[in-house]
Steps between C-alpha positions, in 0.01 A plus 500: 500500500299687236459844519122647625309630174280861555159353650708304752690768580208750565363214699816466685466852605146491585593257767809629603325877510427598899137612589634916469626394143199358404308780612728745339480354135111468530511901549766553224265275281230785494763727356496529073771301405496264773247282479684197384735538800609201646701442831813385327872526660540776359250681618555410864823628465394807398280535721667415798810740368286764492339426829860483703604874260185651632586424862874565467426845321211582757745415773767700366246793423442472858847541598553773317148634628653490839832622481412782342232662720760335783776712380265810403417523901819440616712694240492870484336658164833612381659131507191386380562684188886379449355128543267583182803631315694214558230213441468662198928485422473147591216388279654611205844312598259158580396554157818562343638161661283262389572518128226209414755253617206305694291544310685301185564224734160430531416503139766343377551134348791465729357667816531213691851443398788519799778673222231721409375585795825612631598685222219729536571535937837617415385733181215632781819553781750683295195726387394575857845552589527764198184671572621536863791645408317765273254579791763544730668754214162725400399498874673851590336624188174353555518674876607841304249536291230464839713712685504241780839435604384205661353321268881384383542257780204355516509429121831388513381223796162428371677447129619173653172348521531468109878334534324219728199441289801439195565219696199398595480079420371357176215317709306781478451454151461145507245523723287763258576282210300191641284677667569445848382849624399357851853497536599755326261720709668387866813619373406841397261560754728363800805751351239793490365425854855494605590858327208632680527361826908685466337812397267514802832409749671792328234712486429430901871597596583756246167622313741678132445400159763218583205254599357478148865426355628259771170294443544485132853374522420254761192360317782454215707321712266315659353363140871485375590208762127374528532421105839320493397271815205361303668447150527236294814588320777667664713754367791401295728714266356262192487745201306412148616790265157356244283539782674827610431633167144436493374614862729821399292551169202467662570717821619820287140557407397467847736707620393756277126403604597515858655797465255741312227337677601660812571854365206518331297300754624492855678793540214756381459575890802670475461679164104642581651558851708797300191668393192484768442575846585266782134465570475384135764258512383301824176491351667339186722301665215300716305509176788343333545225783161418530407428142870332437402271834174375277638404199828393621430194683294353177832562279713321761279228430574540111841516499523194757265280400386490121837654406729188576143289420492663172862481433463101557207500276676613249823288485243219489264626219405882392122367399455413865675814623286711298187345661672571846573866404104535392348383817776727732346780265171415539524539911734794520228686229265482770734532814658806317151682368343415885857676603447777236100579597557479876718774514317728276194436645593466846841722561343747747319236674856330577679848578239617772503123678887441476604855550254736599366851413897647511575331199187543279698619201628160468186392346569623216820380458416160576263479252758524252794341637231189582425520171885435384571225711202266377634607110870408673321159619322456181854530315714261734340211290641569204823621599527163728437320126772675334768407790360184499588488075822608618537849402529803664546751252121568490485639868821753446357643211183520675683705805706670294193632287295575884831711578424711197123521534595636893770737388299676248137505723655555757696787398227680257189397850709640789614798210103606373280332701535388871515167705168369385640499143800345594358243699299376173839477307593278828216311417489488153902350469426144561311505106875624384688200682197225329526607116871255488307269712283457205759425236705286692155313572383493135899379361531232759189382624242609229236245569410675830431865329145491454440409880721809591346755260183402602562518854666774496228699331248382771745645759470799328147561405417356901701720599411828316117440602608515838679825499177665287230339736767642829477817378138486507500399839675781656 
């Protein structure tokens, strides 16, 4: 059979393309950069994997929603507090277990491999296994330094929610690497329905802090057995010491990525807790929520849709990748500025109708923080490039530099000049973490410089115009 050339291809996925499809691609067509769009397989993929991340991350948003103003009526303001302390204790463990492990899978040449595969389960379950150990070690100290005695069991038992997902099954990457997020999103969303639905049990019986951290494990277990009863491959003890070497090379600079990302990213809450009022800090912290809940659904939808797209784009050919990479750019610019100019513009507006009069000084707050998370959005294209080249050396030295930038605002704000200061440098950091972003884009994918530049200096002059014309307004 002879293979399909490009116009019968494109007409292939004209037919193929359901009514929705069709009428999506005519609306992308009016977009610059798109007007030679065609319906191909490719594009349908896309766009259904981004359709099925939207719903799973807006169901899981909801979830999440739920329990929390579940638990914040049923849990007294005191336990409410702890269960901060220790989401916050076990986001930075998540972190520190993934070490990119995934994430090379689904780049890789070899990804679909059964040796490699299972090399890289049993590298991810002896480093969940280690990094429960060390949580179980620094939780006494962690509870020491809060002066909540407490906090050490509930750390210790909510620490094995990152031993389970260590042995979470290699079908979940599979499934991200061709794109089957459809499935992908019943697993995820079925575990996190079944964390919540133990939290609200607990809660109803015994209404403590325990009800966060029981839920959390269970949703663990729950996806732990969930992903081995769908997989493809089952575990062996099948070891490939090349393969090991090369998932290991690329991890270390995600672990160091992982791992500066969330001291200099999500545990601020705890640092600018140290130095403002309580009033302050629930004002920042629904700030903080609400602009990370806008942006973070559309990088969800980067990192599991053109990521793995991208990364088979370019085993194939980098001429065509590049072409991918400058149409992605094209729609997160103006997903990203829209992000960016909504918030500035329209921060107050969103604090009075979602929260009320109470919370006023919010506005502010959001403003800034909105504006972050659309320059975070804007960035997860290129980063998602540079995994997809298959280095991650880029993003550490892009944290590590962020950690810096933090450290020294932070310290010389909250030392001379206040919160408002300080919650610039908060906003500010994200330019420290895309300067390596650059280089590694301009050494190993140089073709697709100009398109970045360029957008990124309409992000910036868009953006700009709308904080001068919002200042006008008030």
């Amino acid at each position: 059979m002879s293979e399909l050339t490009t116009p019968e291809l494109e007409l292939s996925g004209i037919q193929e393309a359901s009514g929705a499809e069709k009428l999506a691609i005519g609306i992308l067509r009016f977009l610059p950069g798109f007007k030679q769009l065609s319906p191909s397989r490719r594009l349908r993929t896309a766009m259904r994997g981004g359709a099925w991340t939207i719903v799973g991350y807006g169901a899981g948003q909801v979830l999440r929603l739920a329990s929390t103003l579940v638990l914040a009526r049923m849990l007294v303001p005191q336990a409410f507090g702890m269960v901060a302390l220790v989401n916050v204790f076990l986001s930075g463990l998540e972190m520190l277990s993934d070490l990119g492990v995934g994430t090379d899978v689904i780049q890789h040449q070899r990804g679909d491999d059964p040796t490699f595969i299972n090399t890289a389960f049993l590298i991810q379950g002896v480093r969940g296994t280690i990094i429960w150990v060390i949580a179980t070690a620094i939780a006494y100290p962690f509870a020491r330094f809060y002066q909540q005695p407490a906090l050490v069991a509930l750390a210790v038992v909510g620490s094995l929610s990152v031993l389970f997902r260590g042995f979470t099954s290699s079908s979940i990457w599979t499934l991200t690497r061709h794109v089957r997020i459809g499935q992908l999103t019943a697993l995820n969303t079925g575990s996190d329905a079944f964390g919540f639905l133990v939290s609200l049990a607990w809660a109803l019986i015994s209404p403590t802090a325990w009800s966060l951290v029981a839920g959390r494990v269970a949703a663990m277990v729950c996806l732990l057995v969930a992903s081995h009863a769908i997989a493809e491959n089952r575990v062996s003890l099948i070891w490939d010491s090349r393969a090991a070497k090369e998932i290991l090379a690329f991890g270390a600079g995600v672990f160091v990525s992982t791992a500066t990302y969330f001291v200099g990213g999500e545990a601020e809450r705890l640092v600018v807790g140290k130095f403002i009022t309580l009033v302050e800090l629930g004002c920042f912290s629904l700030a903080l929520s609400i602009s990370a809940a806008a942006s973070k659904g559309l990088q969800q939808i980067i990192g599991q849709v053109f990521f793995p797209m991208i990364s088979d784009s370019l085993r194939k050919s980098q001429q065509q990748a590049v072409e991918h990479f400058k149409k992605a750019r094209h729609l997160i610019l103006i997903m990203s500025v829209s992000l960016s100019v909504g918030f500035i513009v329209g921060s107050n507006l969103i604090v009075k109708f979602l929260l009320g009069p109470r919370y006023f000084m919010a506005g502010w707050m959001l403003r800034l923080l909105g504006m972050r998370g659309a320059f975070e959005l804007f960035m997860s294209v290129t980063v998602s490039m540079l995994f997809a080249v298959g280095t991650s050396k880029y993003a550490a030295t892009g944290n590590v530099l962020k950690l810096i930038f933090l450290a020294v605002g932070l310290t010389i704000a909250f030392g001379h000049y206040g919160f408002h200061a300080a919650l610039w440098v908060l906003t500010l950091a994200p330019l420290a973490t895309y300067i390596p972003y650059l280089v590694g884009l301009r050494e190993h994918c140089k073709p697709a410089m100009r398109t970045e530049l360029r957008s990124f200096g309409v992000f910036a002059l868009i953006t700009a115009l709308a904080m001068v014309s919002a200042r006008f307004l008030q």
